[in-house]
C-alpha positions in Angstrom: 116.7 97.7 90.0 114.5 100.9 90.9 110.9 100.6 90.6 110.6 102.8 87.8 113.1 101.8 85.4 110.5 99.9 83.3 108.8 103.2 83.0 112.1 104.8 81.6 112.9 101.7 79.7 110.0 101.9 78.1 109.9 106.0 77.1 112.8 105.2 75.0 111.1 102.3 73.2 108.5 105.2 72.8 106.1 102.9 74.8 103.8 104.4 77.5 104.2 101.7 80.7 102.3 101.4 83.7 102.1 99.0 86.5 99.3 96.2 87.3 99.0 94.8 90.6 99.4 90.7 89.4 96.8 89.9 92.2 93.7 92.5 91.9 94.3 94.3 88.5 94.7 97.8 90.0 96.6 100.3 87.7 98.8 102.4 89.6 100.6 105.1 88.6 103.4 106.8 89.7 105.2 103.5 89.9 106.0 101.6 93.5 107.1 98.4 95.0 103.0 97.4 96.5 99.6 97.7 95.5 97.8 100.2 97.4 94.3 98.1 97.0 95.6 94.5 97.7 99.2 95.2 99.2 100.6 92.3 97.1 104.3 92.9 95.7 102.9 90.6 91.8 103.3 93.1 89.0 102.7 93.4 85.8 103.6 96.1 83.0 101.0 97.1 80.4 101.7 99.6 77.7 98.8 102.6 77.6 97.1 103.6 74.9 98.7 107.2 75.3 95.1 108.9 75.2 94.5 111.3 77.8 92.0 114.0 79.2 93.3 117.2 80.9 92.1 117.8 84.4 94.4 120.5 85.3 97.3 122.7 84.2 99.3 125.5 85.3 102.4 127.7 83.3 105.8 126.6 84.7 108.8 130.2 84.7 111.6 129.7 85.9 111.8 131.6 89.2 115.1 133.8 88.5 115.9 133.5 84.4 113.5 134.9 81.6 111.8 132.0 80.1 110.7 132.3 76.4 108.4 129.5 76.6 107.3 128.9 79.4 106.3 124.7 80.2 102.7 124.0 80.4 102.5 121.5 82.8 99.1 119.1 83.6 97.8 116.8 85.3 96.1 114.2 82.8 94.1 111.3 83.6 94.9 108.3 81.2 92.0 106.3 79.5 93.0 103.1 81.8 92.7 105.2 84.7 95.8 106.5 86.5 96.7 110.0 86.6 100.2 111.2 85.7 101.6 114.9 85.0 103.4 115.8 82.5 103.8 118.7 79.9 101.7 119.8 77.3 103.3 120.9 74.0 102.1 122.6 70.8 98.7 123.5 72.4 98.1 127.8 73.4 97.4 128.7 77.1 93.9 130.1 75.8 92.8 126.6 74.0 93.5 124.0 77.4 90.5 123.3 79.3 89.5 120.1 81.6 88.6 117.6 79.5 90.5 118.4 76.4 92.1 115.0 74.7 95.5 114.9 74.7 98.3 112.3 73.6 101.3 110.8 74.4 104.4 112.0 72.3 108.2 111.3 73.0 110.5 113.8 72.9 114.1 113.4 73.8 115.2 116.3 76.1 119.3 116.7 77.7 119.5 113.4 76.8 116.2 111.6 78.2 113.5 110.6 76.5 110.4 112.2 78.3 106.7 111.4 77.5 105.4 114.8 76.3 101.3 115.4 75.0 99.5 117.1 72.6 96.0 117.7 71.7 95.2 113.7 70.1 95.3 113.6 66.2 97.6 116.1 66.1 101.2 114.6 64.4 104.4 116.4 64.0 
């Protein structure tokens, strides 16, 4: 078992997953086998609220095929406190700035389910 497959398993339940270090409550995010704080290996998985803020971005091409839309990709900062990148969908280039709320969304892609966000009460 990697130490992300929770995160994965989770995606496809449409669940946002993080871990919790068992011993000293620290959130962490990517995931990994030890707390950074404490060091202990005790886990625990609790699902995010999905809200987000936007702390930075920056407009994915692909380096040698034209790209009709182009990926906005950030780095977000989750309300329990972790950062994580991921895209940004439905939002224009001209309207992201830092601290802009976002939301999680799922959005299957080749065959994976991917977290995606938008801007938060926004639905499809």
């Amino acid at each position: 078992m990697r130490d992300d497959d929770f995160f994965w398993d989770g995606a496809r339940e449409r669940r946002l997953l993080i871990q919790r270090c068992g011993e000293c409550g620290q959130v962490r995010h990517p995931p990994g086998p030890m707390c950074g704080r404490c060091q202990s290996v005790a886990v625990d998985i609790v699902e995010c609220s999905g809200r987000a803020k936007v702390e930075g971005w920056l407009v994915s091409k692909h380096p040698t095929r034209p790209d009709d839309h182009p990926r906005i990709v950030a780095r977000l900062r989750l309300d329990e406190g972790v950062a994580m990148i991921s895209n940004l969908q439905g939002i224009a280039l001209e309207d992201i700035r830092e601290g802009l709320a976002v939301e999680v969304f799922f959005q299957e892609i080749d065959g994976k389910v991917l977290p995606q966000f938008r801007l938060a009460g926004v639905t499809a």
